[in-house]
C-alpha positions in Angstrom: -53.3 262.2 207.5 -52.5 263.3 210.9 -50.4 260.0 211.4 -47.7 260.7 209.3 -46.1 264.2 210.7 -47.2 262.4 214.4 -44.5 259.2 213.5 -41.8 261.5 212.2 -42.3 263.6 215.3 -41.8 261.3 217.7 -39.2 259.5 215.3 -37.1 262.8 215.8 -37.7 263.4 219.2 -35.9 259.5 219.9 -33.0 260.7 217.9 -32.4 263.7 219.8 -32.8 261.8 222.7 -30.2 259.5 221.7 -27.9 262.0 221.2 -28.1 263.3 224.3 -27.5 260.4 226.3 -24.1 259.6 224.1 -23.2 263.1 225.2 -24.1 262.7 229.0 -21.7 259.1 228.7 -18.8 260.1 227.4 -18.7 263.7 229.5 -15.9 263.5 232.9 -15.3 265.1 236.4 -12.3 267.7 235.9 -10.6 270.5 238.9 -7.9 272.4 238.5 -5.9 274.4 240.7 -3.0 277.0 239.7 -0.7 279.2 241.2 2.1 281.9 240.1 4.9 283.5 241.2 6.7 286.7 240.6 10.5 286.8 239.6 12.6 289.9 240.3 16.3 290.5 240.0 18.2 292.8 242.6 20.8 295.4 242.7 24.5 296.3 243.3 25.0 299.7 245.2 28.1 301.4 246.6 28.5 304.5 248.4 31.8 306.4 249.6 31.4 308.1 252.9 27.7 308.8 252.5 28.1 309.9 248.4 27.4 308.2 245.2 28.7 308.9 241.9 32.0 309.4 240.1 33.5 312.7 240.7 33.8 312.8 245.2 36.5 314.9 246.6 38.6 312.6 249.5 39.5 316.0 251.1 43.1 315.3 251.6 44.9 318.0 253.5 47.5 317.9 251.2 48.4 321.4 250.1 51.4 322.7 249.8 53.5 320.3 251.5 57.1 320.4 252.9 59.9 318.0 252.0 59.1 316.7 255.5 55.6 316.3 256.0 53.6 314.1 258.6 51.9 311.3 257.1 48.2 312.9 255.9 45.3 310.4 256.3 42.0 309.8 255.1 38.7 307.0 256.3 37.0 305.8 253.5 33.3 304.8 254.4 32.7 302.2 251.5 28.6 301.2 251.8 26.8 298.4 250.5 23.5 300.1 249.5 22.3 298.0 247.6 19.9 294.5 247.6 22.6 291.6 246.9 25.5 290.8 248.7 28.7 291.0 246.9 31.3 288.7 247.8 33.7 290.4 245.8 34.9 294.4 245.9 37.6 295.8 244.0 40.0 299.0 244.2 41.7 300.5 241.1 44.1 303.3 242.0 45.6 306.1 239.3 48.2 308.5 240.0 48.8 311.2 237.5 52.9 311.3 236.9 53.4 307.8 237.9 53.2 307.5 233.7 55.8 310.0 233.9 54.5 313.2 233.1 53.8 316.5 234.9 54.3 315.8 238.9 56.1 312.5 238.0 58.5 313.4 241.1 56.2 313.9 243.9 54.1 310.9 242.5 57.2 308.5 242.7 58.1 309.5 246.5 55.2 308.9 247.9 54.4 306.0 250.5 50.5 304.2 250.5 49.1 302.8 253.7 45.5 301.3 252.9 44.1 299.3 256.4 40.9 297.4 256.7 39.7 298.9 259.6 37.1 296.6 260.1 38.9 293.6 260.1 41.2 294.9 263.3 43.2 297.4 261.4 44.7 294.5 258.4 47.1 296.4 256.2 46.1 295.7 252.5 49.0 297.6 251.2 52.2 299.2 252.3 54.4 300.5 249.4 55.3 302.9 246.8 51.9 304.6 245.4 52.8 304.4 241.6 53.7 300.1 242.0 49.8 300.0 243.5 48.6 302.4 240.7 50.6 300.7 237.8 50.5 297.2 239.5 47.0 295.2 240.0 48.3 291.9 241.2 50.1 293.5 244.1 51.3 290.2 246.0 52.1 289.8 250.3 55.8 290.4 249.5 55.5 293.9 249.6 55.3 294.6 252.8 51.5 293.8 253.1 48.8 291.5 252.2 47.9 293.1 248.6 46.2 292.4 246.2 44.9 289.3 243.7 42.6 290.3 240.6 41.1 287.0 239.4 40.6 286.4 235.4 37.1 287.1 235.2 37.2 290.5 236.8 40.2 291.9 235.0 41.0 295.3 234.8 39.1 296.4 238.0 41.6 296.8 240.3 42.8 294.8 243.1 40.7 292.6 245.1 39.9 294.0 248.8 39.8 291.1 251.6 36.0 289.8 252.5 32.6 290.2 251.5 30.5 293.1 251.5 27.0 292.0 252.4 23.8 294.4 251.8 23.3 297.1 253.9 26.5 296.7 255.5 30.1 298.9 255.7 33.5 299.0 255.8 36.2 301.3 256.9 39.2 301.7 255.3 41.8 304.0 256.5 44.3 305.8 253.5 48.1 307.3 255.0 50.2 308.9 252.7 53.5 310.0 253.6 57.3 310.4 252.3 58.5 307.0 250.9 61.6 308.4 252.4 60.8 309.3 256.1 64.7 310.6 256.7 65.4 312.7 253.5 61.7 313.5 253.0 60.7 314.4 249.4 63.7 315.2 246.6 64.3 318.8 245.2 62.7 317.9 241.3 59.1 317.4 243.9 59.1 321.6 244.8 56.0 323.0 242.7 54.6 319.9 241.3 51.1 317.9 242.4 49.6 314.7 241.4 46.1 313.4 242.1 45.1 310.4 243.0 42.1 308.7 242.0 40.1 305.5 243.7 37.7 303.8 241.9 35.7 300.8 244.2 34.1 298.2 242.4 31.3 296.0 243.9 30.1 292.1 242.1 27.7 290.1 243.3 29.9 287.0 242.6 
């Protein structure tokens, strides 16, 4: 009687034994080795003379002015602050009265003299400051190197000469004077003011 549940026993024990080996044949050496990396985009930063933002006061000395004035003059200070170089900056100049309106005399006789500084004193623009306000493709034929606004940054401004790299800065130098040196401003200019407004734009292509 004792024979019986011995055979099965052992018959089950073979089995399982079997099925071990099949496991232990078909089983294979494996290694694996990874490895990640972090991807981060930078940044585009300009500062003017030290300042961010959108409202900074160029500090002219331009109050109350004669017909005959000496030319007034400002350094602008334009900063790469940020993380990327930008091989492309842009200037986009407004005049209030150049469209005509209040102070359209004063605007209209005044002379613009914008020089690189930093690229041994290269005048970027010599010329009447409504045709740089009113005209962004400003060209060499008027009486300096201008400006060329490429397509795919339309609306900007004018294109300044060179790169800005990160962490580095330029100096430009702003002169504004009578576009007529001999007769000074006309009579219509007494009591009248226009501002002037420079916007600097930075790409990083």
């Amino acid at each position: 009687m004792d024979v019986r549940p011995k055979l099965l026993m052992g018959a089950g024990l073979a089995i399982a034994g079997l099925g071990l080996i099949g496991a232990g044949a078909g089983a294979t050496f494996t290694a694996q080795v990874s490895a990640s990396s972090e991807i981060s985009s930078g940044g585009v930063e300009l500062s003017l003379d030290g300042k961010t933002g959108s409202d900074l006061n160029l500090s002219f000395k331009g109050e109350d002015l004669g017909s005959h004035f000496a030319p007034i003059s400002t350094d602008l200070n334009l900063k790469n602050t940020g993380t990327l170089n930008m091989p492309s900056t842009y200037l986009n100049v407004t005049a209030t009265g150049c469209d005509g309106s209040n102070g359209s005399a004063l605007a209209h006789s005044l002379n613009v003299t914008l020089t690189d500084v930093t690229r041994q004193d290269t005048v970027i623009y010599d010329g009447d400051l409504c045709s740089l306000a009113d005209d962004k493709t400003v060209t060499s034929g008027r009486r300096g190197q201008g400006f060329v606004t490429p397509p795919e940054h339309d609306g900007v401004g004018g294109q300044l000469p060179g790169t800005l790299p990160a962490d580095t800065a330029r100096k430009y130098q702003l002169v504004i004077q009578p576009n007529d040196s001999k007769d000074g401003l006309p009579t219509d200019a007494q009591r009248s003011s226009t501002t002037v407004n420079l916007v600097f734009s930075g790409f990083d292509y």
